[in-house]
C-alpha positions as CSV (number, residue, x, y, z in Angstrom):
1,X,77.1,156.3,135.7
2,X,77.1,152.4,136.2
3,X,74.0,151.9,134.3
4,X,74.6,154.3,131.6
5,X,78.5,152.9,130.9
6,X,77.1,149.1,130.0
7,X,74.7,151.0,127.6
8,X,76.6,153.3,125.9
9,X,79.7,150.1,125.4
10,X,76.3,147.9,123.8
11,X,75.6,150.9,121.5
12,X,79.0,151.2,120.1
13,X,79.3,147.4,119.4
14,X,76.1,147.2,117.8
15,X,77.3,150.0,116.0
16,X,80.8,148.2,115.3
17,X,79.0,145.0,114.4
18,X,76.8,146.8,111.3
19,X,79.7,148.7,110.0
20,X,81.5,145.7,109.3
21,X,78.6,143.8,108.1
22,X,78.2,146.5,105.7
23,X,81.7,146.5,104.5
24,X,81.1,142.4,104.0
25,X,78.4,143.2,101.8
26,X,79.4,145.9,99.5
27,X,82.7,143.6,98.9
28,X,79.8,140.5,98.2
29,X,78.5,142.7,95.8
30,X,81.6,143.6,94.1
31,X,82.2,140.3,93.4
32,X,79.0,139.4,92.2
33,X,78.9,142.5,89.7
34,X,82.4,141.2,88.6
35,X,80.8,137.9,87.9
36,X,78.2,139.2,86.2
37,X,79.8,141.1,84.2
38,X,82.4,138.4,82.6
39,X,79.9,135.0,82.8
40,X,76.3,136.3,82.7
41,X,73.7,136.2,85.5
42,X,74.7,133.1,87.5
43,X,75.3,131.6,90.8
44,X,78.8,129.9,91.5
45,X,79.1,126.3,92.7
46,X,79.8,126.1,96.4
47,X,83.6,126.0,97.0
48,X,84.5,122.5,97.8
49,X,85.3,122.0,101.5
50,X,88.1,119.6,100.3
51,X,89.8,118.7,97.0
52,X,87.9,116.0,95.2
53,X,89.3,113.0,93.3
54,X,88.4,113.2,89.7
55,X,85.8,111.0,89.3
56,X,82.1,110.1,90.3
57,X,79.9,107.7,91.7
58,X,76.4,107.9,90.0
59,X,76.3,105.6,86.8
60,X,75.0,105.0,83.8
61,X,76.2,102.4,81.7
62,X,75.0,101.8,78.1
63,X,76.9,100.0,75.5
64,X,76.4,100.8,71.8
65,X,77.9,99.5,69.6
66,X,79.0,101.7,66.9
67,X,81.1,102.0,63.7
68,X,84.7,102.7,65.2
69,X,85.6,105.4,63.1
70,X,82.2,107.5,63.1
71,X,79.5,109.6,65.2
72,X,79.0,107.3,68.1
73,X,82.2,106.4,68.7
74,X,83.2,105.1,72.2
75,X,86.3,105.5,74.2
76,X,87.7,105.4,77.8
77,X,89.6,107.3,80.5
78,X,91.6,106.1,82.8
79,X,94.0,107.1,85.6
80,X,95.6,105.3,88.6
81,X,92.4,104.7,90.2
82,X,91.7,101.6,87.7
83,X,94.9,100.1,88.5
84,X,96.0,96.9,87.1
85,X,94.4,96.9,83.4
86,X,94.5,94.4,81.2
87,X,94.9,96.1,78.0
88,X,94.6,93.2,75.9
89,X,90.9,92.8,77.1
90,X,90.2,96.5,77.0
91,X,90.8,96.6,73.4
92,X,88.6,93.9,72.6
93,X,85.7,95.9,74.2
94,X,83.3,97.0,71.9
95,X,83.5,100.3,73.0
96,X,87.3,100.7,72.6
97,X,87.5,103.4,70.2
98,X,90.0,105.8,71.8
99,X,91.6,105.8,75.4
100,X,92.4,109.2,77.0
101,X,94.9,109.0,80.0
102,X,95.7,111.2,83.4
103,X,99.2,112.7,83.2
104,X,98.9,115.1,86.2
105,X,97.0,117.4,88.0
106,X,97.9,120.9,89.5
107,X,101.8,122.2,90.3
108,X,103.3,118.7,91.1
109,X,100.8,115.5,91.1
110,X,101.9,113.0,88.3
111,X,100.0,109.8,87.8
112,X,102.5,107.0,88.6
113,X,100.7,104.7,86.3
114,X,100.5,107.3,83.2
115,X,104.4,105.6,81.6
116,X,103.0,102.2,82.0
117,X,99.4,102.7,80.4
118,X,100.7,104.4,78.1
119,X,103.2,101.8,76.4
120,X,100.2,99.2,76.8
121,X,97.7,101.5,75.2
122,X,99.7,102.0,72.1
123,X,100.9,98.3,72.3
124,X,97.2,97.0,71.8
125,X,96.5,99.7,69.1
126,X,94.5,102.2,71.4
127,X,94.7,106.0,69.5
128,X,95.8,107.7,72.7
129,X,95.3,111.6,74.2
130,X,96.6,112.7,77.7
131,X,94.9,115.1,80.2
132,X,96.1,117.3,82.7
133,X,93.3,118.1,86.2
134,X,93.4,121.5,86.5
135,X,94.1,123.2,90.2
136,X,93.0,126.8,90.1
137,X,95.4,127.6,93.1
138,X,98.2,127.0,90.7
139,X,100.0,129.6,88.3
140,X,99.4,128.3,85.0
141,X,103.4,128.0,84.2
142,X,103.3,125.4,87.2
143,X,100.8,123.0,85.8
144,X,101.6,123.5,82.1
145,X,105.8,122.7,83.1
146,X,104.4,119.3,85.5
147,X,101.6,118.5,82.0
148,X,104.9,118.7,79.7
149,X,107.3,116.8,81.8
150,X,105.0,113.9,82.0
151,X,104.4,113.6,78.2
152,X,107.5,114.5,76.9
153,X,108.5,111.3,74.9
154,X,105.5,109.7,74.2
155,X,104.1,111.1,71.3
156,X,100.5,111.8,71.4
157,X,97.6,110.5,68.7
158,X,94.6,113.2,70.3
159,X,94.4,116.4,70.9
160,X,95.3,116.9,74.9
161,X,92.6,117.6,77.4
162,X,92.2,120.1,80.3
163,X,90.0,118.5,83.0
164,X,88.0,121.1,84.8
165,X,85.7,120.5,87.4
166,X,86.5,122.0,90.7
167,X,87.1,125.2,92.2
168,X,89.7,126.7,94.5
169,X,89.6,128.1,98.0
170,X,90.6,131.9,97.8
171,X,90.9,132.4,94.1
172,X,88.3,134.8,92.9
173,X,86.7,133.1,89.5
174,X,88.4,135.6,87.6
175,X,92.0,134.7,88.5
176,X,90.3,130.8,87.9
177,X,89.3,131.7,84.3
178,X,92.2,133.4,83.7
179,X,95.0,130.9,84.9
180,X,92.7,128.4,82.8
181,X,93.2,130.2,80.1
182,X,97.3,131.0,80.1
183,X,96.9,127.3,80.4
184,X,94.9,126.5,77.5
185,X,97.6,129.0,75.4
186,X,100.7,127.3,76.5
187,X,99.7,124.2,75.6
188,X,98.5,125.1,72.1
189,X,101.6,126.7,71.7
190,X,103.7,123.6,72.8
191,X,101.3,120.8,71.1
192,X,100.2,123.0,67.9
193,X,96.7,122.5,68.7
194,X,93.9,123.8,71.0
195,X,93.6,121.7,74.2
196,X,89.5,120.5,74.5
197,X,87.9,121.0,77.7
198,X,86.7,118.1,79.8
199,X,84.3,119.9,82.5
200,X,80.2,118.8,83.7
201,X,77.1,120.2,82.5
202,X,76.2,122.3,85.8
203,X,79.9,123.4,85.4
204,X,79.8,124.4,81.9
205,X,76.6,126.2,81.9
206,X,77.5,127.8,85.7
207,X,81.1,129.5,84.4
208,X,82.1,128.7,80.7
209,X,78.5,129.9,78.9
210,X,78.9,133.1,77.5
211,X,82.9,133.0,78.0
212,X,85.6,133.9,75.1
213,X,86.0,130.1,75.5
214,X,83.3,128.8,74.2
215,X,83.6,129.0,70.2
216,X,87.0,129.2,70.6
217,X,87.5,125.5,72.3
218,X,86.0,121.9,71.6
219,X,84.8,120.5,75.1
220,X,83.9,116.7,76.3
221,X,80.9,117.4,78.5
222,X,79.8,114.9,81.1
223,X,76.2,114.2,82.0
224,X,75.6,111.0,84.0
225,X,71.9,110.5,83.0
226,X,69.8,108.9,79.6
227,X,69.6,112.4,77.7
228,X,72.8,113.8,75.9
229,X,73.8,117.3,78.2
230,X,71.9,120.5,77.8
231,X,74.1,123.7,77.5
232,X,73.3,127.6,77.5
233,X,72.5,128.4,74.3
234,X,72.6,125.3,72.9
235,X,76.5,125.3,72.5
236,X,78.3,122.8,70.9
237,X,80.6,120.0,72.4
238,X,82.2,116.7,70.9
239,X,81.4,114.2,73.2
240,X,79.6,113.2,76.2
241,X,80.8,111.3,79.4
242,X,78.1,109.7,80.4
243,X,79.1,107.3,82.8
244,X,82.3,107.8,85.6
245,X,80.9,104.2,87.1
246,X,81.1,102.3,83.8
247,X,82.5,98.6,83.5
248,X,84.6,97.4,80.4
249,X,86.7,94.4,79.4
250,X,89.7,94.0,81.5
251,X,89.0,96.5,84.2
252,X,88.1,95.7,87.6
253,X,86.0,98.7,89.4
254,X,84.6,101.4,87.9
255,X,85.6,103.2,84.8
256,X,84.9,106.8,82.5
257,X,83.3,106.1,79.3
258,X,82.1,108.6,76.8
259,X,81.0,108.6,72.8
260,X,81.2,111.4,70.1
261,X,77.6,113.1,69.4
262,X,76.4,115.5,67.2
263,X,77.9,114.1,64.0
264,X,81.2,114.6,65.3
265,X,83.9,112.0,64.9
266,X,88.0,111.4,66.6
267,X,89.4,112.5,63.0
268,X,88.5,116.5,64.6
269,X,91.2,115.5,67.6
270,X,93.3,113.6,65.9
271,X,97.1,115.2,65.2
């Protein structure tokens, strides 16, 4: 009896142990066929281990200077992680066709500089659009009421912007997409215009390709190297980031700068 009792316990957690593996898998592949079925045969980016600040560190910085009102044309975005600007500088840069601003990001976050850029943007002569970083783990009535509350008074010259990048810790990518999109709604409904998209090429082509958003929404693409980004079946965007380590007149550190491409120009974001 002593020898058999250790054997038989073994056999029933071995037996334990592969039943629930088995249950882990079949849910794995649930989720996987559920993916597959709404954004195409891909893998998903790795969840982040923590929340990441919106911006980057890899850089490339070419000027070209362009005709301010046409394809090619230059702008900036900036939040509180540039600071002290000097906005008179700024809009002597070359490059100083538009200037987009961070109001917020997810349920509560508002950027404590946005009131203050915003007065010296305008001030200067900047044409000015706001956008809001989108938190997946947030209903999209909580961000769209903390978006609102920070640009209510200042009247807006672009189209706003939805910034996403990230994803969230125990939200399946279809609650994501869909929270994304009640998002994108209210806002058109509030501002009268669709919202563009701000999200990366490995992002885009990962879980927007072959979405009801694309068609349906202008995006800002960011692609940090010398050749303009490459989406899934060749979709269209506006403009391209392509720099989050740029430097420009009157900024100390690093800062986002992006042009118009594909013969696009500001007068398709304009209000």
């Amino acid at each position: 009896m002593n020898r058999r009792f250790p054997l038989r316990t073994l056999v029933l957690m071995l037996a334990f142990l592969f039943a629930l593996g088995a249950v882990a898998k079949k849910e794995k592949e649930k989720k996987r066929a559920v993916q597959v079925m709404i954004y195409g045969n891909v893998d998903p980016d790795p969840e982040p281990g923590k929340p990441r600040p919106d911006h980057y560190t890899k850089a490339l910085d070419k000027p070209r200077l362009v005709n301010r009102a046409g394809e090619g044309l230059h702008g900036f975005d900036i939040s509180h992680y540039q600071g002290h600007v000097n906005f008179d500088a700024l809009a002597s840069d070359p490059r100083a066709g538009y200037l987009y601003l961070k109001a917020s990001e997810g349920a509560t976050n508002k950027d404590n500089m946005y009131s203050t850029y915003y007065r010296e943007a305008h001030r200067v002569g900047f044409k000015v659009g706001s956008y809001h970083f989108f938190r997946g783990n947030y209903s999209a009535r909580e961000q769209f009421e903390n978006f609102r509350s920070v640009l209510k008074g200042n009247p807006q010259d672009l189209i706003p912007i939805i910034d996403v990048e990230v994803l969230a810790r125990r939200v399946s990518i279809y609650q994501y997409m869909e929270r994304l999109s009640e998002l994108l709604i209210l806002c058109e409904k509030e501002f009268g215009r669709k919202p563009m998209i701000y999200t990366g090429q490995r992002f885009y082509n990962q879980h927007f390709a072959r979405t009801k958003f694309v068609g349906k929404y202008k995006f800002m693409i960011a692609r940090y190297t010398d050749s303009e980004p490459v989406l899934n079946n060749n979709d269209d965007f506006l403009i391209w980031q392509y720099t989050g380590s740029g430097s420009a007149r009157g900024v100390r550190g690093h800062i986002d700068i992006s042009k118009f491409v594909r013969g696009h120009t500001i007068h398709e974001i304009m209000f």
